[in-house]
C-alpha positions as CSV (number, residue, x, y, z in Angstrom):
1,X,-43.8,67.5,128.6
2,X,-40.9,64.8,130.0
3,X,-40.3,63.8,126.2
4,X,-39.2,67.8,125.8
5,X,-37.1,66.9,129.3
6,X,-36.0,64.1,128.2
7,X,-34.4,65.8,124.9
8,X,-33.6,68.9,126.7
9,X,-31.4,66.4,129.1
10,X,-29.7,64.6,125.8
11,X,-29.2,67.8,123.9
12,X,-27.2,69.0,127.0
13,X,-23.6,67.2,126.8
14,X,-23.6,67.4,122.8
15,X,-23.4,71.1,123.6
16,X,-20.8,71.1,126.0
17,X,-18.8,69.0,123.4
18,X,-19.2,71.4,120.5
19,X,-18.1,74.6,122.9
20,X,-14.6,72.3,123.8
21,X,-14.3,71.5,120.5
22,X,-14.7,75.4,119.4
23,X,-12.9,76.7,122.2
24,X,-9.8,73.9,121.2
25,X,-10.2,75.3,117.6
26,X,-10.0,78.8,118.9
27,X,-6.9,77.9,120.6
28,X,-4.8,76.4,118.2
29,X,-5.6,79.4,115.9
30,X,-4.3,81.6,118.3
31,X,-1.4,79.5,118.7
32,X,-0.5,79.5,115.4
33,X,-1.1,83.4,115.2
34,X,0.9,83.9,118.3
35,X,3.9,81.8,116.0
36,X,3.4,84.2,113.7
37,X,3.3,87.3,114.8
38,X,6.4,89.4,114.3
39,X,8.0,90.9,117.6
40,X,8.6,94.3,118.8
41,X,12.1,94.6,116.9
42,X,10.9,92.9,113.6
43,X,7.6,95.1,113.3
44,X,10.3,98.2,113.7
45,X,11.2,99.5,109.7
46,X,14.8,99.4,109.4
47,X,15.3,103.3,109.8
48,X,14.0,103.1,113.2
49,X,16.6,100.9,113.9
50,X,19.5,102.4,116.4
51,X,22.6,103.1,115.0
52,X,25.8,101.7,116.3
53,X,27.9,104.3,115.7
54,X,27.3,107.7,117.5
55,X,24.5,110.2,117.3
56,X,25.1,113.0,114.8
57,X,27.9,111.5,112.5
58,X,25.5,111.2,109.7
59,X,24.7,114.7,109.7
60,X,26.1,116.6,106.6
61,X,26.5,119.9,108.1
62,X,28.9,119.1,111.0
63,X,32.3,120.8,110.1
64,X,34.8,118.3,108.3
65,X,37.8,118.8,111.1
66,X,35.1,118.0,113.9
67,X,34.0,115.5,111.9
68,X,37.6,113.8,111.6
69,X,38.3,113.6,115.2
70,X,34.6,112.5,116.2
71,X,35.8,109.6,114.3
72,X,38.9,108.6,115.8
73,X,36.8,106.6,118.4
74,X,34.6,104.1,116.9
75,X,35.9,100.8,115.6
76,X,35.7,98.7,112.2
77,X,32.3,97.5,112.5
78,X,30.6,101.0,112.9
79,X,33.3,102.7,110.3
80,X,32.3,100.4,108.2
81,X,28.3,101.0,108.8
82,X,28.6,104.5,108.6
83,X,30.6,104.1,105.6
84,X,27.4,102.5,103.9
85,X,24.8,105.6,105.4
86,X,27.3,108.1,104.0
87,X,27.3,105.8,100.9
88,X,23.5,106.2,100.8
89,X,23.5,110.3,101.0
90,X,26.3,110.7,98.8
91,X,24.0,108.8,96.2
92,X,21.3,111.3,96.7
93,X,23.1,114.2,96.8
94,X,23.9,112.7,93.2
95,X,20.7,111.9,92.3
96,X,19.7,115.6,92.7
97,X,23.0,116.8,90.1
98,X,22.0,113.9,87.6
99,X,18.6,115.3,87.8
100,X,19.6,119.4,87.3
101,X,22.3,118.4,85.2
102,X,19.9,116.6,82.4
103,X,17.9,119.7,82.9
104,X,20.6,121.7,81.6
105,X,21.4,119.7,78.9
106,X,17.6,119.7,77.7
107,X,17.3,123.4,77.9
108,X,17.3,125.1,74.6
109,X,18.6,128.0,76.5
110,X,22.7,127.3,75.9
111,X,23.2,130.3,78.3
112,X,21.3,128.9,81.3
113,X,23.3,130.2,83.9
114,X,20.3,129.7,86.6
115,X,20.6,126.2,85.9
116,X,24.4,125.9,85.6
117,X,24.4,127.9,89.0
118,X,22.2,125.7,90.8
119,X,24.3,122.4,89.2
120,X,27.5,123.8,90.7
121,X,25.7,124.7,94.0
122,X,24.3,121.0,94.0
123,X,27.8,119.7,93.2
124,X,29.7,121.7,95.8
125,X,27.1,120.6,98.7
126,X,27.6,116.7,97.1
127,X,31.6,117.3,97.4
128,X,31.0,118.2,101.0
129,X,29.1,114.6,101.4
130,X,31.7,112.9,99.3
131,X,34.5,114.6,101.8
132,X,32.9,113.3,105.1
133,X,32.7,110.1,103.3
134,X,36.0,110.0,102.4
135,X,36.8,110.1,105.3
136,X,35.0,107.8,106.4
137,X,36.6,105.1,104.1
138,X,40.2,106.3,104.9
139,X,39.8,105.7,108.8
140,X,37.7,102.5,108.2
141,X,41.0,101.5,105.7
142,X,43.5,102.8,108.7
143,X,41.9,100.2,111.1
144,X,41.8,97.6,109.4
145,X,38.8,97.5,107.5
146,X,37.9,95.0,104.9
147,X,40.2,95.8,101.8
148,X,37.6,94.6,99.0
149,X,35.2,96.8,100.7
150,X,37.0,99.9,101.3
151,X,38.1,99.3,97.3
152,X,34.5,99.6,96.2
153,X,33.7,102.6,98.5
154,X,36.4,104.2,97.0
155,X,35.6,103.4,93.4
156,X,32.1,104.3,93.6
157,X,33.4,107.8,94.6
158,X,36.1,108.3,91.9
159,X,33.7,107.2,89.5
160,X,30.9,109.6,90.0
161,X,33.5,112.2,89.9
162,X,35.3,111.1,86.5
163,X,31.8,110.4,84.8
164,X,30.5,113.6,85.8
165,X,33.7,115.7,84.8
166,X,33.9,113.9,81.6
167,X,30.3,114.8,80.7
168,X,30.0,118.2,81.9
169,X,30.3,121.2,79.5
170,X,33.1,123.7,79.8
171,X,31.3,126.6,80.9
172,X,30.1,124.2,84.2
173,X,33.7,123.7,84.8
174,X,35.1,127.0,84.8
175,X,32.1,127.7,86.7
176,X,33.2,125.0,89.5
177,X,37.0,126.0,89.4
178,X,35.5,129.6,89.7
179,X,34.0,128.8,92.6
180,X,36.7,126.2,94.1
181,X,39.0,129.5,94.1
182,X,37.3,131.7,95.8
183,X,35.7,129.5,98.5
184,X,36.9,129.3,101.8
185,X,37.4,125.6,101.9
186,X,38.9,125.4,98.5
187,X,41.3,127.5,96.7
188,X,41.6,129.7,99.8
189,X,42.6,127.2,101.8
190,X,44.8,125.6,99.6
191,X,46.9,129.0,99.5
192,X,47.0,128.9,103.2
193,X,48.8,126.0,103.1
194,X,51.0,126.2,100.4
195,X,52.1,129.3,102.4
196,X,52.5,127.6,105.5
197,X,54.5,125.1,104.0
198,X,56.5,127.5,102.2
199,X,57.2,129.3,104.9
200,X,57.7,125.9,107.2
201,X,60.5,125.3,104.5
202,X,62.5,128.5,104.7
203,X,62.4,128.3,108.5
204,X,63.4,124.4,108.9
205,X,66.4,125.6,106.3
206,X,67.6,128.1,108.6
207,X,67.0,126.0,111.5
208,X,69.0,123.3,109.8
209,X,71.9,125.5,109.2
210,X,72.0,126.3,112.8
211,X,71.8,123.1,113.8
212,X,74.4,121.6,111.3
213,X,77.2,124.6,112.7
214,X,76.4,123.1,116.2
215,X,76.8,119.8,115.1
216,X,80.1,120.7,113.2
217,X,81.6,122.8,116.3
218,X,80.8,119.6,118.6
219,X,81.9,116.9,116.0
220,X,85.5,118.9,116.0
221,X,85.2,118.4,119.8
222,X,85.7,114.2,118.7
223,X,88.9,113.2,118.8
224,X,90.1,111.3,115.4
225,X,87.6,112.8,113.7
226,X,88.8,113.6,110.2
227,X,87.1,116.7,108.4
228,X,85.5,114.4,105.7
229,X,83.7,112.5,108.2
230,X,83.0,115.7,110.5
231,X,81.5,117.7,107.4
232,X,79.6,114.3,106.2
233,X,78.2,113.8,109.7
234,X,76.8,117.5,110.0
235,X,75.4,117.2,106.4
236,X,73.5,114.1,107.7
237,X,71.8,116.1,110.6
238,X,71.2,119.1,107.9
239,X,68.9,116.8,106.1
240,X,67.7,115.2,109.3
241,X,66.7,117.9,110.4
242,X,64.6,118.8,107.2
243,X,63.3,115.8,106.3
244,X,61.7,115.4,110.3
245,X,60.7,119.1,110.2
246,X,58.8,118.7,107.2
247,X,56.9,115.6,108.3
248,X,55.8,117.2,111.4
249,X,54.5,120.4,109.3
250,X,52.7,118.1,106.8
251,X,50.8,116.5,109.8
252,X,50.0,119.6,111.6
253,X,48.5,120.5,108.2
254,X,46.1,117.3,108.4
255,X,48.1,115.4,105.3
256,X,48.6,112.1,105.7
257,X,52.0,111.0,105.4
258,X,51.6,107.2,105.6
259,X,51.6,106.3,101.8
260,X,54.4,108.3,101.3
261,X,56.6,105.7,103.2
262,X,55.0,102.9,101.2
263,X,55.6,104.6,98.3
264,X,59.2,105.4,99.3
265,X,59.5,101.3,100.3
266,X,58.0,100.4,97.3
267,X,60.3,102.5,95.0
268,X,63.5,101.8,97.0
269,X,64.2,98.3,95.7
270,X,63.3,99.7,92.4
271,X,66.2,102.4,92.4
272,X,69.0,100.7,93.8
273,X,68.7,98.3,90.8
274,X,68.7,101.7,88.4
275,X,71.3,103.8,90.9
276,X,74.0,100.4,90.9
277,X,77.3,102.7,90.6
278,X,75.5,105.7,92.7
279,X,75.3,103.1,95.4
280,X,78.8,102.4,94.6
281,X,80.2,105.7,94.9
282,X,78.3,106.3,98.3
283,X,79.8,102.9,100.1
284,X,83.3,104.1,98.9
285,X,82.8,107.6,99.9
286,X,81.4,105.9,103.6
287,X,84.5,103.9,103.5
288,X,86.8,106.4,102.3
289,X,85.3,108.6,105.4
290,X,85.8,105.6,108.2
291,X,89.2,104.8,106.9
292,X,90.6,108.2,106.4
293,X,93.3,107.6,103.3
294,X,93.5,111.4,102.9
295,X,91.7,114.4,104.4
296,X,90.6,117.7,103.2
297,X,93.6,119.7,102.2
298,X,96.1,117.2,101.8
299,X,98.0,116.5,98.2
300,X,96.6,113.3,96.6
301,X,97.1,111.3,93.6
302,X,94.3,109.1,93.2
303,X,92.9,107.9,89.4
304,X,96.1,108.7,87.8
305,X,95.6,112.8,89.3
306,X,97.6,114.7,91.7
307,X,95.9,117.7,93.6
308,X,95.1,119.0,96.8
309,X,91.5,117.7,98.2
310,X,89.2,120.5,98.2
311,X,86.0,118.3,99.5
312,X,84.5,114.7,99.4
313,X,81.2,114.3,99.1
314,X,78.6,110.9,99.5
315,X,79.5,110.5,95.7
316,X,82.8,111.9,94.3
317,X,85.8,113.3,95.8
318,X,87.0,117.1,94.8
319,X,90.7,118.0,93.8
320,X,92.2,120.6,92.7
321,X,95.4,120.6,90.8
322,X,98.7,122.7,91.4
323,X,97.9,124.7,88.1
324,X,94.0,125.1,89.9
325,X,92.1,122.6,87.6
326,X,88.8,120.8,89.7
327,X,88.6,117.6,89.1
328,X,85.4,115.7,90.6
329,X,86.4,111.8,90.7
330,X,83.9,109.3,91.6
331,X,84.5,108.0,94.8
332,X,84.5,104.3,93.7
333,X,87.5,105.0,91.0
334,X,89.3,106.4,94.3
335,X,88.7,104.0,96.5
336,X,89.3,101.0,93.9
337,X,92.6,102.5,92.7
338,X,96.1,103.0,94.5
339,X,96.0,106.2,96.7
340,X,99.1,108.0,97.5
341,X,98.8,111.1,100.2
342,X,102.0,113.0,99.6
343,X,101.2,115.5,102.7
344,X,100.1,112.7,105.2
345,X,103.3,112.9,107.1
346,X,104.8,116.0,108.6
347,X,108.8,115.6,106.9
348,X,109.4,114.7,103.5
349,X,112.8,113.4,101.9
350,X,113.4,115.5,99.1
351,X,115.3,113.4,96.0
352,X,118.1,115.0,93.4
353,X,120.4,113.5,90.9
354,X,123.5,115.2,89.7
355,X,126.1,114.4,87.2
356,X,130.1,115.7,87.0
357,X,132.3,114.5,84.0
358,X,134.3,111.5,84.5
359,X,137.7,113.9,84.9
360,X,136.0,115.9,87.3
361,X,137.6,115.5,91.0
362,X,134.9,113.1,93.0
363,X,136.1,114.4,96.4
364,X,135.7,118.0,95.7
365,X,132.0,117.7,93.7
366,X,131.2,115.7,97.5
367,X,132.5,118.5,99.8
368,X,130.8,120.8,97.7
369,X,127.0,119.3,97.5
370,X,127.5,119.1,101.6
371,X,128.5,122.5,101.8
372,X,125.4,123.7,99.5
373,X,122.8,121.0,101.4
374,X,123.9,122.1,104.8
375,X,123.6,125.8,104.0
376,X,120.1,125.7,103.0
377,X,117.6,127.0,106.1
378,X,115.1,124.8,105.3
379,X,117.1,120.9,105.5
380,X,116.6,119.0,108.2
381,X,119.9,117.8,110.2
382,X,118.0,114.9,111.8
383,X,117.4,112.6,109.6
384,X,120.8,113.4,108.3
385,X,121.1,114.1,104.5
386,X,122.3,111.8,102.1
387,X,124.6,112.3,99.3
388,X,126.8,109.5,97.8
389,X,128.2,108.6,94.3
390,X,125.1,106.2,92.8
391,X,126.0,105.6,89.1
392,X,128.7,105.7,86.6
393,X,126.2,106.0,84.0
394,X,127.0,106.8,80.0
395,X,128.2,110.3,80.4
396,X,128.4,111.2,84.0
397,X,129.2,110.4,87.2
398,X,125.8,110.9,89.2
399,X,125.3,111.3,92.9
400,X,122.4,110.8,94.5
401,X,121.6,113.9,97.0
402,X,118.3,113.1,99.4
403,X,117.8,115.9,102.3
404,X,114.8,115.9,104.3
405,X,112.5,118.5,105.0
406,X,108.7,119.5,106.0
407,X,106.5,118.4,104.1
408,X,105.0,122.0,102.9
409,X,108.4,122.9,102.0
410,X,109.6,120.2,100.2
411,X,108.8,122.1,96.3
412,X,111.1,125.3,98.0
413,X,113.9,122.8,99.3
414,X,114.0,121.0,95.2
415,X,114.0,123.9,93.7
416,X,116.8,126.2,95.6
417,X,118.9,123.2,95.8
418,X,118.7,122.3,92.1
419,X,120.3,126.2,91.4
420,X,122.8,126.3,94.1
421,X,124.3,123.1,93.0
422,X,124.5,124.7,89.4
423,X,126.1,127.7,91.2
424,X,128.6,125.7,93.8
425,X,129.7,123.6,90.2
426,X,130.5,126.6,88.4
427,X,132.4,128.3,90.6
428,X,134.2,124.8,91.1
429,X,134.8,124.4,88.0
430,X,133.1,121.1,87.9
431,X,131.7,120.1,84.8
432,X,127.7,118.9,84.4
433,X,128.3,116.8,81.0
434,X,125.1,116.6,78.7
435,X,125.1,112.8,77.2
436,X,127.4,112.7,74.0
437,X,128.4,110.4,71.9
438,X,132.5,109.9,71.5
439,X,132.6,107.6,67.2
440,X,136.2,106.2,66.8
441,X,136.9,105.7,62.9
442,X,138.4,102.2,61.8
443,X,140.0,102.0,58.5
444,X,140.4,98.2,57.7
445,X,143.8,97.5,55.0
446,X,147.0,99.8,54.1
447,X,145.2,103.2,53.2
448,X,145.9,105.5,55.6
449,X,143.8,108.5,56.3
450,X,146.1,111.1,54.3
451,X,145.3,109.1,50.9
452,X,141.6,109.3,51.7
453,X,142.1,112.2,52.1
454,X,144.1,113.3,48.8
455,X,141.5,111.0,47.0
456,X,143.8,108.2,45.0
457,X,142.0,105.3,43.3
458,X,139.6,107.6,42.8
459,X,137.8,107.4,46.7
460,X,137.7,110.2,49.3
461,X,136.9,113.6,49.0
462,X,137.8,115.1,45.6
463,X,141.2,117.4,46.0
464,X,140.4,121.2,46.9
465,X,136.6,120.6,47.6
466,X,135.7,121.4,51.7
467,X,134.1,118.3,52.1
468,X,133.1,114.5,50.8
469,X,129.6,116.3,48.8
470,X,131.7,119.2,47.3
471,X,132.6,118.8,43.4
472,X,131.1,115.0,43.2
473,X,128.4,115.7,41.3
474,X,127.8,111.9,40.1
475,X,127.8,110.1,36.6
476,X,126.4,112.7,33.9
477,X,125.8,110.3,30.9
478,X,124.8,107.2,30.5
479,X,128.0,105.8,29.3
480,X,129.3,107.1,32.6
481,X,126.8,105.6,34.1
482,X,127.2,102.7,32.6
483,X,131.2,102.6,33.6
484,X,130.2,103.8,37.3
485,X,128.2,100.3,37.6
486,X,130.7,97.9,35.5
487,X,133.2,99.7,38.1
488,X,130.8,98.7,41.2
């Protein structure tokens, strides 16, 4: 009985030792688990995840236009997650018209038109999906959103589109475009904005007008304000007001007007290098405008052409000739040639030239031109008329005769003037000589002009012939001839 103590007492600690050492063991295993184990977050599947963009902006049956303003809030980083869930529904959207459209293309049926329906319905709900996403990717590309990344959004939308088109039979598509034009949110919109615009147009032209006659009644208001830059000004607010009309009508309409700028900026540098002498002719019309060499109405000659200016425009300049010819000159050839305004002053000095013969009285041709200038109505006395002798030319003696006059009567003074001098001379008596020619004959030895005449030694005019020709009808034979030369 104490020997069975005895080993009950020894037995005693070993069994305390192997409960620690199970109890370590247990501990460490649970340590290890407890490393292990996957928190609350991690054990969560990723669709059980919370979004970071807004509730409800995944959904494909919110309307587009609420859709588009719930999006002006949220920033890059959830644009550019909701990009990728719209992404992912788009794909199965596309999935499903892969799927009916192999169906279609197995059927033995060719005039399926169950199956062709449902493929269009199928594709119409997947455009709705790919027009959320789109825009989607446009806001995320407005904010600043990665530009590699919003390129491969975008191209993994236009290339399901292409490689479906291209594959699709032609009954499909004029299924689709069927049903584009008669749906509410396709065709039917589309003419609802085509007529807005239309009619945006025609008002925003007659708008225009009324504000280019306002502008034109007030630019007249500006003092030194030619017409050319009064009617150039009001053209500028004409298309002002257009060109700003219209952008505001194209927003309103939801159209996005941003890359039409780029393009514009883009494409600018590129036409001024093609439009080199356009650009030309507009600085010398802007200069021609600022500088005022002539104004609408007065008589020009510009280019080697004399006319009255009708209009000048950012390109050319408008005249019209006294026998009413239009003639559009580039503004450039005006600017960069001489210009002569014959109307730009108010009096005009009107030049004449008349010739009396040299045994004409110089005195009396004088009085007389001073009595005809100073009794024409339309000769200014101040500045006085001149009229002096000026040349003693070939066959006349000319005076120079210079009245002055307006300017819009100077073709009325020339011309009366030119026929009352006629008139005044005639009744003078004082000659207006054409040029002649006076020949004085020189007849060198002792011949004197009878025997030429009478015709010794065989010279002069033959004796009862008119003239020298008459009766000399030259050597007949050709002994004569031969005489005529040995004589020679």
């Amino acid at each position: 009985m104490s020997r069975i103590i005895h080993i009950f007492i020894l037995l005693i600690p070993l069994c305390f030792s192997l409960q620690s050492s199970s109890l370590y063991a247990q501990g460490t295993a649970s340590d290890g688990l407890a490393d292990e184990t996957p928190t609350a977050e991690e054990e969560a599947p990723a669709e059980d995840a919370v979004p970071s963009y807004p509730a409800g902006l995944d959904n494909p049956e919110m309307d587009i236009e609420e859709f588009s303003i719930r999006l002006i809030p949220l920033t890059k980083e959830e644009l550019s997650e909701l990009a990728i869930v719209w992404q992912q529904i788009a794909r199965e959207r596309t999935q499903a018209v892969v799927e009916k459209q192999v169906e279609l293309e197995n059927s033995t049926d060719e005039n399926d038109s169950a199956t062709r329906e449902e493929l269009v319905a199928l594709t119409e709900e997947r455009g709705d999906v790919f027009d959320h996403y789109s825009e989607v990717v446009d806001m995320l590309d407005k904010k600043g959103g990665d530009e590699a990344e919003v390129a491969d959004l975008r191209s993994y939308r236009s290339a399901i589109i292409v490689e479906e088109k291209q594959r699709a039979d032609w009954r499909t598509l004029a299924q689709e475009a069927l049903n584009w034009t008669s749906s509410e949110d396709g065709g039917i919109q589309l003419a609802k904005r085509v007529g807005v615009i239309l009619i945006s147009l025609l008002a925003l032209f007659i708008a225009a007008r009324i504000v280019r006659g306002y502008a034109h009644r007030l630019f007249r208001r500006v003092p030194d304000l030619s017409k050319l830059l009064q009617a150039f000004l009001a053209m500028m607010v004409y298309w002002l007001t257009i060109a700003i009309g219209l952008m505001v009508v194209l927003s309103a309409l939801g159209v996005d007007i941003t890359p039409l700028f780029a393009m514009i900026g883009g494409a600018s540098f590129i036409i001024a290098f093609a439009m080199q002498d356009t650009l030309g002719n507009l600085a010398s019309g802007l200069m021609i405008m600022i500088n005022r060499p002539f104004d609408e109405g007065d008589y020009v000659t510009v280019a080697g052409t004399g006319g009255t200016v009708k209009s000048v425009s950012i390109v050319s300049t408008t005249i019209v000739t006294p026998d009413n010819q239009v003639i559009v000159i580039p503004n450039s050839k005006v600017w960069g040639d001489v210009i002569t305004n014959v109307t730009a002053s108010d009096t005009r000095r009107v030049d004449l030239v008349f010739g009396i013969g040299y045994d004409d009285s110089i005195e009396e041709a004088q009085k007389t031109l001073e009595e005809t200038v100073s009794a024409h109505s339309l000769v200014l006395a101040d500045p006085a008329p001149v009229i002096r002798v000026n040349e003693l030319a070939d066959s006349s003696v000319n005076f120079v005769v210079r009245p002055w006059t307006r300017a819009a009567d100077y073709w009325t003074v020339y011309w009366d003037l030119t026929r009352s001098v006629k008139e005044a001379f005639d009744r003078k008596g004082i000659s207006i000589p054409f040029p002649q020619t006076d020949m004085h004959i020189r007849v060198m030895g002792e011949t004197s002009p009878a025997e030429l005449t009478a015709g010794s030694s065989g010279r002069g005019r033959p004796k009862g012939a008119p003239n020298f020709r008459t009766g000399d009808a030259g050597p007949e034979t050709a002994e004569e001839m031969a005489g005529s030369e040995r004589d020679g």
